[in-house]
mmCIF entry with sequence, helices, sheets and N, C-alpha, C, O atoms, coordinates in Angstrom:
data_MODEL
# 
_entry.id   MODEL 
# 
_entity.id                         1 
_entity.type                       polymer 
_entity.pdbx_number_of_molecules   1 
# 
_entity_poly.entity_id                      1 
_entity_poly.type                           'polypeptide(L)' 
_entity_poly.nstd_linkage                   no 
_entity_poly.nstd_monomer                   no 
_entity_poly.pdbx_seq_one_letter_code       
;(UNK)(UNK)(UNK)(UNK)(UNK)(UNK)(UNK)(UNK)(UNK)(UNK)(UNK)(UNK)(UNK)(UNK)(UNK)(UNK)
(UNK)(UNK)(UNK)(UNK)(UNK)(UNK)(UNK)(UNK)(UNK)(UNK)(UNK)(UNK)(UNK)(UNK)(UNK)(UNK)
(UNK)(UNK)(UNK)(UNK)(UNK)(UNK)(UNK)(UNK)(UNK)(UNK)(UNK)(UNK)(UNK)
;
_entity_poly.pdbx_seq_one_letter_code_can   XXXXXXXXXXXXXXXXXXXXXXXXXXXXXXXXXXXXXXXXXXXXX 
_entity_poly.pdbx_strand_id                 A 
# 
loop_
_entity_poly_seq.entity_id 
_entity_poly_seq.num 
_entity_poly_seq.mon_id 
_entity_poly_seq.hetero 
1 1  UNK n 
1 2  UNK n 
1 3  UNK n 
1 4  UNK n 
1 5  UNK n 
1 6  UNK n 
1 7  UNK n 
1 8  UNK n 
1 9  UNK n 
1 10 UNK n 
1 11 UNK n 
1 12 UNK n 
1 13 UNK n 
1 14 UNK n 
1 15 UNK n 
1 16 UNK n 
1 17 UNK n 
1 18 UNK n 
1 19 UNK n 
1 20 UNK n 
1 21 UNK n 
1 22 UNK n 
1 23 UNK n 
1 24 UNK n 
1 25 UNK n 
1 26 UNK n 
1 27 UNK n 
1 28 UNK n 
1 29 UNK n 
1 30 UNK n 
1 31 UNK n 
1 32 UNK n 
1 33 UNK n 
1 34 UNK n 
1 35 UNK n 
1 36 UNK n 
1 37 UNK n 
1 38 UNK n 
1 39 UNK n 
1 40 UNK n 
1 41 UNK n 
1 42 UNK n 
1 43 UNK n 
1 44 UNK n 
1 45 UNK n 
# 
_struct_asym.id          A 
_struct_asym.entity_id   1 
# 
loop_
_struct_conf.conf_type_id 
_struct_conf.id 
_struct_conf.pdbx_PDB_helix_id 
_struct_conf.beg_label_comp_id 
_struct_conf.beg_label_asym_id 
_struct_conf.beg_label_seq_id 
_struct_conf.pdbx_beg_PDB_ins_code 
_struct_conf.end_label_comp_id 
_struct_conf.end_label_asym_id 
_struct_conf.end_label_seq_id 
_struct_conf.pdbx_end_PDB_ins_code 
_struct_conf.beg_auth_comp_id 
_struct_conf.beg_auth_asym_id 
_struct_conf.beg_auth_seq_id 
_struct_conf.end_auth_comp_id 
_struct_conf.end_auth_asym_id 
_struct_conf.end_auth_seq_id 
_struct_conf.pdbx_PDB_helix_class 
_struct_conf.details 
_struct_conf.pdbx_PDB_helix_length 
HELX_P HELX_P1 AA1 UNK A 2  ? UNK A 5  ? UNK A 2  UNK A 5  1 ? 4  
HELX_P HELX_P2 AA2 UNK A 9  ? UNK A 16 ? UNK A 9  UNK A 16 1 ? 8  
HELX_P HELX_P3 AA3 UNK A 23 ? UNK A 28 ? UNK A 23 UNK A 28 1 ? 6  
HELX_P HELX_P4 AA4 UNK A 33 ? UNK A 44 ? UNK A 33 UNK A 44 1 ? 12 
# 
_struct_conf_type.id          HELX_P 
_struct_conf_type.criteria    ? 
_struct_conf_type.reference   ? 
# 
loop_
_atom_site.group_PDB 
_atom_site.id 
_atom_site.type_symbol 
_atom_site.label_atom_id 
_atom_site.label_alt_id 
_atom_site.label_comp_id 
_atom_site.label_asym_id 
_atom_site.label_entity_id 
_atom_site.label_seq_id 
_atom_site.pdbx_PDB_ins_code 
_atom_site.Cartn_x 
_atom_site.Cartn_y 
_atom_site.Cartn_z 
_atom_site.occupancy 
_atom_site.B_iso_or_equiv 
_atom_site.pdbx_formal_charge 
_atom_site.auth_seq_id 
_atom_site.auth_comp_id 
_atom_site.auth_asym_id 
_atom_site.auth_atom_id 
_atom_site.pdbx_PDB_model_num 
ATOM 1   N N  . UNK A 1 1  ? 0.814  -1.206 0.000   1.00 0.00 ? 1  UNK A N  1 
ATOM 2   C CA . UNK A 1 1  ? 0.000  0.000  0.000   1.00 0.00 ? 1  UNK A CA 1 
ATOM 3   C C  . UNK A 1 1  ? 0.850  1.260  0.000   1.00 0.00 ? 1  UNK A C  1 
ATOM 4   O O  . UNK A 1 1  ? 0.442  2.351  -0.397  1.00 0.00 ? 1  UNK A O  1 
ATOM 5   N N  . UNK A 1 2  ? 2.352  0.965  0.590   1.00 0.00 ? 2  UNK A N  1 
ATOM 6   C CA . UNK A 1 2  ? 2.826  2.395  0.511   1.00 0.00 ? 2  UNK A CA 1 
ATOM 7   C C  . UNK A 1 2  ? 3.284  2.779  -0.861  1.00 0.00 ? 2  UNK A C  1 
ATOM 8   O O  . UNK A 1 2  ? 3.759  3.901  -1.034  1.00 0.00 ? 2  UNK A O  1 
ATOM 9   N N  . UNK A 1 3  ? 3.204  2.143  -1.599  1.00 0.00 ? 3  UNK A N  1 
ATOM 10  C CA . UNK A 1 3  ? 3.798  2.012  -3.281  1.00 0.00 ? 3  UNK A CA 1 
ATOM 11  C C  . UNK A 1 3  ? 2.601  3.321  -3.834  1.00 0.00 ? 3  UNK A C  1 
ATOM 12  O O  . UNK A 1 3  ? 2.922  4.223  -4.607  1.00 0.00 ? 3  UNK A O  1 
ATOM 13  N N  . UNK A 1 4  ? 0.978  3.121  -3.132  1.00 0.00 ? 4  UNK A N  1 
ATOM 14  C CA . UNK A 1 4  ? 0.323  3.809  -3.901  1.00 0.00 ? 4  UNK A CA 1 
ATOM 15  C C  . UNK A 1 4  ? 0.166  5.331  -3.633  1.00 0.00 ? 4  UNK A C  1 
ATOM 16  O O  . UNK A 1 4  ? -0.488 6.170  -4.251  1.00 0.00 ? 4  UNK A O  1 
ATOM 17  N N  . UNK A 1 5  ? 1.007  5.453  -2.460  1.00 0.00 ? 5  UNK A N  1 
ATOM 18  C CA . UNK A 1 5  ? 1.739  6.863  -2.047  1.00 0.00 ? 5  UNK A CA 1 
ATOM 19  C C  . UNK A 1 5  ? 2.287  7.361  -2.676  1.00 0.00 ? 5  UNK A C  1 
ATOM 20  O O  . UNK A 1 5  ? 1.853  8.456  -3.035  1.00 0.00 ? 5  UNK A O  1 
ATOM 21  N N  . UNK A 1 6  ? 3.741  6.827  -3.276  1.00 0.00 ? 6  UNK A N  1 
ATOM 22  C CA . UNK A 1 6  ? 4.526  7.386  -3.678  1.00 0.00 ? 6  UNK A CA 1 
ATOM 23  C C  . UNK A 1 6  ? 4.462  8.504  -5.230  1.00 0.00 ? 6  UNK A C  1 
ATOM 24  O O  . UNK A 1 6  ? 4.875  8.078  -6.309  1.00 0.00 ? 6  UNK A O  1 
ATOM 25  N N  . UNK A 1 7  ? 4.202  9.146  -5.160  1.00 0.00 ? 7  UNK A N  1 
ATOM 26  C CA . UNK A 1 7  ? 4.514  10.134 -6.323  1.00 0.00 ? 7  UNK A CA 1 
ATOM 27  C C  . UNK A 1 7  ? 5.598  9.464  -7.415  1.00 0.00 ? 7  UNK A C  1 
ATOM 28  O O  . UNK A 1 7  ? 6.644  8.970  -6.992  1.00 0.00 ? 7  UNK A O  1 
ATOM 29  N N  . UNK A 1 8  ? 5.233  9.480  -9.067  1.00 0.00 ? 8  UNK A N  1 
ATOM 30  C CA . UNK A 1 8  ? 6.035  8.899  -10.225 1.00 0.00 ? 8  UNK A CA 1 
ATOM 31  C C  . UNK A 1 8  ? 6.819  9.503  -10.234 1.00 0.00 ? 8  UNK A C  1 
ATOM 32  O O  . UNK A 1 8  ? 6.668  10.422 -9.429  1.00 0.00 ? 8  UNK A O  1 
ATOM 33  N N  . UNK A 1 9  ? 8.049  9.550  -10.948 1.00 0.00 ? 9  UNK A N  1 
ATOM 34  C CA . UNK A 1 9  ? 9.306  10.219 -11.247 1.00 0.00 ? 9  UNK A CA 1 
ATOM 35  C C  . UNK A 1 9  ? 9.134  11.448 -10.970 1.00 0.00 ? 9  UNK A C  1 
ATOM 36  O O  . UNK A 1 9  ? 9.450  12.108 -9.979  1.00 0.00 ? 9  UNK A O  1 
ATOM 37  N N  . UNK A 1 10 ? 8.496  11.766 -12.123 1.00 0.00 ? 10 UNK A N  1 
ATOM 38  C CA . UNK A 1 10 ? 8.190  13.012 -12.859 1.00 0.00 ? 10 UNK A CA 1 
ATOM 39  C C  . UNK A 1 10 ? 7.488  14.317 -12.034 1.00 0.00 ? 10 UNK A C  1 
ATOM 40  O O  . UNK A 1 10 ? 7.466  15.528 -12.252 1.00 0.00 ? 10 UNK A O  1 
ATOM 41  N N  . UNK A 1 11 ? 6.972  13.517 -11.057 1.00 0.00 ? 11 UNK A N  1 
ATOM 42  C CA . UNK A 1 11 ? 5.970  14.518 -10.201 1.00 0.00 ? 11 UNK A CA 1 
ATOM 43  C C  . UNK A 1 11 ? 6.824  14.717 -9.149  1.00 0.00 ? 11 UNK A C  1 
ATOM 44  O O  . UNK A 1 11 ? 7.076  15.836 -8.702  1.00 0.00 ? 11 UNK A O  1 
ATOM 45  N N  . UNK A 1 12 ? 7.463  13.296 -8.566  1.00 0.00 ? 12 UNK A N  1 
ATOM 46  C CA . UNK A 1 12 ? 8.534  14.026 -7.460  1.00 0.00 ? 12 UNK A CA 1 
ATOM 47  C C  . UNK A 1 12 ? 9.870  14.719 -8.102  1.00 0.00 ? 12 UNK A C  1 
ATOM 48  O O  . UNK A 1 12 ? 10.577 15.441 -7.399  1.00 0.00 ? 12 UNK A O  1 
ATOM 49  N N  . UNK A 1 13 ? 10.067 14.556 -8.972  1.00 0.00 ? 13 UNK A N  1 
ATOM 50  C CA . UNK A 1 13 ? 11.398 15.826 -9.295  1.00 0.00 ? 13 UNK A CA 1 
ATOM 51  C C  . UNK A 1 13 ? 10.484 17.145 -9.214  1.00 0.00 ? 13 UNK A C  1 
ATOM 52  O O  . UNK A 1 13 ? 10.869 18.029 -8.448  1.00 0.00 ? 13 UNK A O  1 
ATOM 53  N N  . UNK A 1 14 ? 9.419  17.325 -9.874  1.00 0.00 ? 14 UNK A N  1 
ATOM 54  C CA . UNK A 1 14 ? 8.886  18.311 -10.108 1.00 0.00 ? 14 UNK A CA 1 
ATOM 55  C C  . UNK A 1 14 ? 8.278  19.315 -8.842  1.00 0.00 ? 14 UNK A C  1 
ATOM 56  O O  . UNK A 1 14 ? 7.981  20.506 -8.934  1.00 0.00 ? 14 UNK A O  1 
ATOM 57  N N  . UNK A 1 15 ? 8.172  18.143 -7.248  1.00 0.00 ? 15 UNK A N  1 
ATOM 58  C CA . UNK A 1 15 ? 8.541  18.232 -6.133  1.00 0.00 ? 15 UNK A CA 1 
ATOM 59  C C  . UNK A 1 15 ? 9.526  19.532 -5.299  1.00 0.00 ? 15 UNK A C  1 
ATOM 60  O O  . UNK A 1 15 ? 9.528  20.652 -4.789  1.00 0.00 ? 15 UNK A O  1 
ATOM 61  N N  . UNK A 1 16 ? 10.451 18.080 -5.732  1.00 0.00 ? 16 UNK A N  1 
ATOM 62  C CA . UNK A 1 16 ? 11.703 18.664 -5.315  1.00 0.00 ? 16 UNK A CA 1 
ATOM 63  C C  . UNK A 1 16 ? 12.757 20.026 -6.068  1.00 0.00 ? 16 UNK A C  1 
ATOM 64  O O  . UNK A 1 16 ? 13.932 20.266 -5.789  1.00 0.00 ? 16 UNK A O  1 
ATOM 65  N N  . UNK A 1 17 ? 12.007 20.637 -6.913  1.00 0.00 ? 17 UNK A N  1 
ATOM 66  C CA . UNK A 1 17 ? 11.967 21.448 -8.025  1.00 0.00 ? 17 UNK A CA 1 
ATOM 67  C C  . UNK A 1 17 ? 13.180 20.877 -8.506  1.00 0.00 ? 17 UNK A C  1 
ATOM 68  O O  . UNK A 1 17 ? 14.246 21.361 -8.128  1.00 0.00 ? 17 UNK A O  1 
ATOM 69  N N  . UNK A 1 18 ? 13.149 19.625 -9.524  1.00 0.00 ? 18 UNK A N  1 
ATOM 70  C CA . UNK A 1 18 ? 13.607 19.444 -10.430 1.00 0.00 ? 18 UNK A CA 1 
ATOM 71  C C  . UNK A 1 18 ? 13.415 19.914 -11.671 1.00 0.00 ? 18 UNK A C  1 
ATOM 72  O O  . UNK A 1 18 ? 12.412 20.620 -11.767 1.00 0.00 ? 18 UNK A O  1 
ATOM 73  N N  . UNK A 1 19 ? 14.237 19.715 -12.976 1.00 0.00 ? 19 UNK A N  1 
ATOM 74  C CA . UNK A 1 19 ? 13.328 19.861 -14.266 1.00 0.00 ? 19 UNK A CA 1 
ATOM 75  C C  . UNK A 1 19 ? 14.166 18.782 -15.226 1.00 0.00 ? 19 UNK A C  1 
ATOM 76  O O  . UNK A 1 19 ? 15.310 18.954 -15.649 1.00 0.00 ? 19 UNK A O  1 
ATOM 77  N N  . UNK A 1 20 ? 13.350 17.683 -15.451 1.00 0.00 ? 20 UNK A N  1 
ATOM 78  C CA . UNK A 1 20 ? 14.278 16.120 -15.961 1.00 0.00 ? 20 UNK A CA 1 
ATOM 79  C C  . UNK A 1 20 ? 15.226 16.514 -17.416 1.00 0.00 ? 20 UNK A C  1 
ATOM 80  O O  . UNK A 1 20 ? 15.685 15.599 -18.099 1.00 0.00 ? 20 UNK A O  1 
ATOM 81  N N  . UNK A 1 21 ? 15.427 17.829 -17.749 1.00 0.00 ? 21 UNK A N  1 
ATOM 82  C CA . UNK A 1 21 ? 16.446 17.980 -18.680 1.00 0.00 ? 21 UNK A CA 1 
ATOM 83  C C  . UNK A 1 21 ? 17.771 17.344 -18.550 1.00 0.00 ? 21 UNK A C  1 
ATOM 84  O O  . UNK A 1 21 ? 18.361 16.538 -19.270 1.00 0.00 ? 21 UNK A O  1 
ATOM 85  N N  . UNK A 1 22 ? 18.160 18.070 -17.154 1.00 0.00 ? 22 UNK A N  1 
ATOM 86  C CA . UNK A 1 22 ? 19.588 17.452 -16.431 1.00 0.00 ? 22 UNK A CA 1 
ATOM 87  C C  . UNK A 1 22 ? 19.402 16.850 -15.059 1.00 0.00 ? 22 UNK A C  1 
ATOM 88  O O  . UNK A 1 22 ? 19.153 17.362 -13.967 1.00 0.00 ? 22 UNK A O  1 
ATOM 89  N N  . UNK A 1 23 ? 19.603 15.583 -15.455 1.00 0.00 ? 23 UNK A N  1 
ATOM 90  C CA . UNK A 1 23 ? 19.055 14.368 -14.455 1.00 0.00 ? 23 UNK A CA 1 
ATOM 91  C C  . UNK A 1 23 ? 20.420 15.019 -13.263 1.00 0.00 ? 23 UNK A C  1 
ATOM 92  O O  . UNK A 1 23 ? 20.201 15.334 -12.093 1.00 0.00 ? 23 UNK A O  1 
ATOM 93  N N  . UNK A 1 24 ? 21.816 15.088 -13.980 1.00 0.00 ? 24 UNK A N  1 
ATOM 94  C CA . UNK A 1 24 ? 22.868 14.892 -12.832 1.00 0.00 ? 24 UNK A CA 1 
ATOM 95  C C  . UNK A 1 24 ? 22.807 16.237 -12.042 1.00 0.00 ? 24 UNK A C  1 
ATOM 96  O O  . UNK A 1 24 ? 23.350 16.232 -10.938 1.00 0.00 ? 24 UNK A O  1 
ATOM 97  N N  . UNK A 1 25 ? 22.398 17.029 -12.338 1.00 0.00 ? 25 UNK A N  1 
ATOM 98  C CA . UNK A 1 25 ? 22.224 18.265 -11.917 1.00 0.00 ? 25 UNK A CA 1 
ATOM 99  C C  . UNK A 1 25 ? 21.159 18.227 -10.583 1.00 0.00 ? 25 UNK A C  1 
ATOM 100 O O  . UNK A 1 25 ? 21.397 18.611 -9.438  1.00 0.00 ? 25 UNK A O  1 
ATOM 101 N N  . UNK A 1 26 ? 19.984 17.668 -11.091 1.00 0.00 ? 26 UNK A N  1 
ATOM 102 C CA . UNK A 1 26 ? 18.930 17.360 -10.204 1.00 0.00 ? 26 UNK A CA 1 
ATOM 103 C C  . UNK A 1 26 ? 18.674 16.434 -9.100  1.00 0.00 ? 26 UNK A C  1 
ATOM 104 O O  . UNK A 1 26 ? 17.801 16.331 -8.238  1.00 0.00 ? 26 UNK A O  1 
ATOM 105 N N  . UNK A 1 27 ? 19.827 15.739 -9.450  1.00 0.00 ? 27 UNK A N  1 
ATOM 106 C CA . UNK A 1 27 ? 20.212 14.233 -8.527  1.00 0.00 ? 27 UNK A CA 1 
ATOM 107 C C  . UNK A 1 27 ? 21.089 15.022 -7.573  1.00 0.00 ? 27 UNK A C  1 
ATOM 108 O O  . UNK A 1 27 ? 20.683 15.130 -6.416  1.00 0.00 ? 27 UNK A O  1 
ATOM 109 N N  . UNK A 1 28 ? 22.372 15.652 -7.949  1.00 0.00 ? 28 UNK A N  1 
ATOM 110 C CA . UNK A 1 28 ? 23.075 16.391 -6.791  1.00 0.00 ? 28 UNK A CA 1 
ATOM 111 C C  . UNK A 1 28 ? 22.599 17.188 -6.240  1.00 0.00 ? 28 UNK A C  1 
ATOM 112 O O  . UNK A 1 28 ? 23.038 17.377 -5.105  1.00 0.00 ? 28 UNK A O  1 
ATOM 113 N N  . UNK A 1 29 ? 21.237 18.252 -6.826  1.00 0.00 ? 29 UNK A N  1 
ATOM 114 C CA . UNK A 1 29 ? 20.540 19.202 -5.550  1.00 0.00 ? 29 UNK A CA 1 
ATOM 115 C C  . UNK A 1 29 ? 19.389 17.880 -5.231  1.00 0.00 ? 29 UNK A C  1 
ATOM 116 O O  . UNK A 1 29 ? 18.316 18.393 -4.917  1.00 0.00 ? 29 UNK A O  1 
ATOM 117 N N  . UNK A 1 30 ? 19.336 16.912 -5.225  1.00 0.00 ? 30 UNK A N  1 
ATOM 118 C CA . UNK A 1 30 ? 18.360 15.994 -4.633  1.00 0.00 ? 30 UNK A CA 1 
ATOM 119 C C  . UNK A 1 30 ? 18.866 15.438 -3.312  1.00 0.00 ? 30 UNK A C  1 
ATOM 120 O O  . UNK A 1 30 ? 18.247 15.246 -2.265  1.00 0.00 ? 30 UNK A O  1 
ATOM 121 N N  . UNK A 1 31 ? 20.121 15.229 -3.611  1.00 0.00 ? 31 UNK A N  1 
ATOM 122 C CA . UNK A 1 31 ? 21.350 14.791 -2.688  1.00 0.00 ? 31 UNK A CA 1 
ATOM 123 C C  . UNK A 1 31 ? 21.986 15.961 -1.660  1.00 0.00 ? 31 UNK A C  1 
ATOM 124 O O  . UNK A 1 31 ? 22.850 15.845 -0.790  1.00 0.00 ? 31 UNK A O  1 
ATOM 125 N N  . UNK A 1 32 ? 21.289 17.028 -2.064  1.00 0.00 ? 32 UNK A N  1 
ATOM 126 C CA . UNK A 1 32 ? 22.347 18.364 -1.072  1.00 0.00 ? 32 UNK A CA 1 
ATOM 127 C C  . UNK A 1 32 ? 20.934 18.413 -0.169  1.00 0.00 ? 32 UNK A C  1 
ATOM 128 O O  . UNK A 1 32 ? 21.032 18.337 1.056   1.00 0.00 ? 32 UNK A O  1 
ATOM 129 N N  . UNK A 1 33 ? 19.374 18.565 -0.917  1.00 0.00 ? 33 UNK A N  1 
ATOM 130 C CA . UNK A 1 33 ? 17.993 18.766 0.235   1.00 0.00 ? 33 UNK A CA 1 
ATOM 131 C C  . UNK A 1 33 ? 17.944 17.555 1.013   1.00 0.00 ? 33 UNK A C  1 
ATOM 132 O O  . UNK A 1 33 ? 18.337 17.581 2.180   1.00 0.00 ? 33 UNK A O  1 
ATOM 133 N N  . UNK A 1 34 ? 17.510 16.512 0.501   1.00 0.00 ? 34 UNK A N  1 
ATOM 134 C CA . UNK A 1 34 ? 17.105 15.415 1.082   1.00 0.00 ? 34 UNK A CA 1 
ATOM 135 C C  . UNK A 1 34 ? 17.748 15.247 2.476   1.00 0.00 ? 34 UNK A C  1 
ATOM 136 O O  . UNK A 1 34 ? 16.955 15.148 3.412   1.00 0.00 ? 34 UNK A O  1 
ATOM 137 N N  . UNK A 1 35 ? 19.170 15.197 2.774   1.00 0.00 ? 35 UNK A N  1 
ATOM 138 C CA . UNK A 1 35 ? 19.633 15.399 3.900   1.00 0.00 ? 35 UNK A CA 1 
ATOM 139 C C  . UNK A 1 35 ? 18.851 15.959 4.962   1.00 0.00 ? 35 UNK A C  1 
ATOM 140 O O  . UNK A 1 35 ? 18.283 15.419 5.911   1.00 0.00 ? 35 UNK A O  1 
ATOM 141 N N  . UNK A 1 36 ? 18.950 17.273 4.569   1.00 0.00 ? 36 UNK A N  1 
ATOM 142 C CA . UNK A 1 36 ? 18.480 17.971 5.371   1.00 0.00 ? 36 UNK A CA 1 
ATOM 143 C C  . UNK A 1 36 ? 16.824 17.862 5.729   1.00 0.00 ? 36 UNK A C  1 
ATOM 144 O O  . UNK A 1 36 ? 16.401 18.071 6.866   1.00 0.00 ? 36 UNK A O  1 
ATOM 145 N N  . UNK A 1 37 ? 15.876 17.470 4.481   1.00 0.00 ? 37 UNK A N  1 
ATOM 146 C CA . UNK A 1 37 ? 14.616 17.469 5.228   1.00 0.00 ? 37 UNK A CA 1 
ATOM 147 C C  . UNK A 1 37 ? 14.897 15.983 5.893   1.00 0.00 ? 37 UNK A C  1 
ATOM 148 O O  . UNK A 1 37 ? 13.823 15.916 6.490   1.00 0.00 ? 37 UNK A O  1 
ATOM 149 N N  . UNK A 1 38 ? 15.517 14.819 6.204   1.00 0.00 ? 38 UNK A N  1 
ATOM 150 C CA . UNK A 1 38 ? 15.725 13.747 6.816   1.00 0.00 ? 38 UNK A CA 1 
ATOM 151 C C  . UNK A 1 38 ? 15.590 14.336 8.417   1.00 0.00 ? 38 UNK A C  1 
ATOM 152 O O  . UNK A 1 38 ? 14.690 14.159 9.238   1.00 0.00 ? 38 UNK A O  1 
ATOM 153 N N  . UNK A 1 39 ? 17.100 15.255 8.531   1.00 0.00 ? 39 UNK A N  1 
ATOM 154 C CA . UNK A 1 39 ? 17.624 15.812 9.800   1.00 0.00 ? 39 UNK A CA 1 
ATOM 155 C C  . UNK A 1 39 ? 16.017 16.961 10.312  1.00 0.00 ? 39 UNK A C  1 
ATOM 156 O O  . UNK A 1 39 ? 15.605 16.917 11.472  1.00 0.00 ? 39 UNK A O  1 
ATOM 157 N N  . UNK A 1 40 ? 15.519 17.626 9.536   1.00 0.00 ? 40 UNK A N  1 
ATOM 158 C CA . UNK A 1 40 ? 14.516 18.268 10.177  1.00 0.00 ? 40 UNK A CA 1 
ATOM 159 C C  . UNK A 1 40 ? 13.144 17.218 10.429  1.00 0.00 ? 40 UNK A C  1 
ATOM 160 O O  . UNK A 1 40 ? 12.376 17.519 11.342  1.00 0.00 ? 40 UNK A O  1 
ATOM 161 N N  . UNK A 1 41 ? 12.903 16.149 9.706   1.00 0.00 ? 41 UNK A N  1 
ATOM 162 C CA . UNK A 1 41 ? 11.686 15.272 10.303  1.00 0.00 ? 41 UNK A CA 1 
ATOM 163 C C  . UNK A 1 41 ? 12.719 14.124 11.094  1.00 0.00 ? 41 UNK A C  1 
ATOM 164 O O  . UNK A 1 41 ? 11.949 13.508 11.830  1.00 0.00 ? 41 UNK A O  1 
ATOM 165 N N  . UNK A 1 42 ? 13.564 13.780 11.205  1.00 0.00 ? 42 UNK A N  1 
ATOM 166 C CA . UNK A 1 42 ? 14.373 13.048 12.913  1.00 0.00 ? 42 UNK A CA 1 
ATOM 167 C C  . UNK A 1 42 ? 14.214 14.236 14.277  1.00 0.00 ? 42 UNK A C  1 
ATOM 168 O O  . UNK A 1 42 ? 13.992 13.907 15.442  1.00 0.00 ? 42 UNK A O  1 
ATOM 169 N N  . UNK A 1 43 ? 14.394 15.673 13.775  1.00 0.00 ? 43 UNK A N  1 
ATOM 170 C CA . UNK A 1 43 ? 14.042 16.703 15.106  1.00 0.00 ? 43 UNK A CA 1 
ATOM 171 C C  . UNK A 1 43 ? 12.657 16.768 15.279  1.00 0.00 ? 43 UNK A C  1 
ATOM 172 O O  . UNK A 1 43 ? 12.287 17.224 16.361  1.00 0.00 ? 43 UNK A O  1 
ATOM 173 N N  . UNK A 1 44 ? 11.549 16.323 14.243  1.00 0.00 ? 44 UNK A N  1 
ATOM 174 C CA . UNK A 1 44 ? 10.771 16.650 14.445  1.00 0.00 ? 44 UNK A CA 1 
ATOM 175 C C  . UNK A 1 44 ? 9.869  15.034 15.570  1.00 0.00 ? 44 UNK A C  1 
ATOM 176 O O  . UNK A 1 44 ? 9.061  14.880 16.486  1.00 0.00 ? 44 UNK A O  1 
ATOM 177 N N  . UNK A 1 45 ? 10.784 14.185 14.605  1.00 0.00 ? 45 UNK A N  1 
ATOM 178 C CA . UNK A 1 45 ? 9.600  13.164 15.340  1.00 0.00 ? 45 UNK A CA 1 
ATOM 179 C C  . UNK A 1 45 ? 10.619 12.431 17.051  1.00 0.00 ? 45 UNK A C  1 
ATOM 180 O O  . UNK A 1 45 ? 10.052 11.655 17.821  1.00 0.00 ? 45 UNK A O  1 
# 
């Protein structure tokens, strides 16, 4: 059931304000946020 959560590619780059032109571009600011919203929902919960 959590599969039918998840947002497709396309919608979570578009999320994470990606834009799928430049995947490597979008993968390293995916890799610089993600951290950090991790560290702010571990303070949070």
């Amino acid at each position: 059931t959590a599969m039918k959560f998840a947002p497709e590619r396309k919608k979570f780059m578009e999320i994470m304000g990606g834009s799928s032109d430049d995947l490597d571009a979008d993968i390293q600011k995916f890799c610089t946020i993600f951290p950090l919203l991790l560290e702010e929902n571990h303070k949070f919960l």
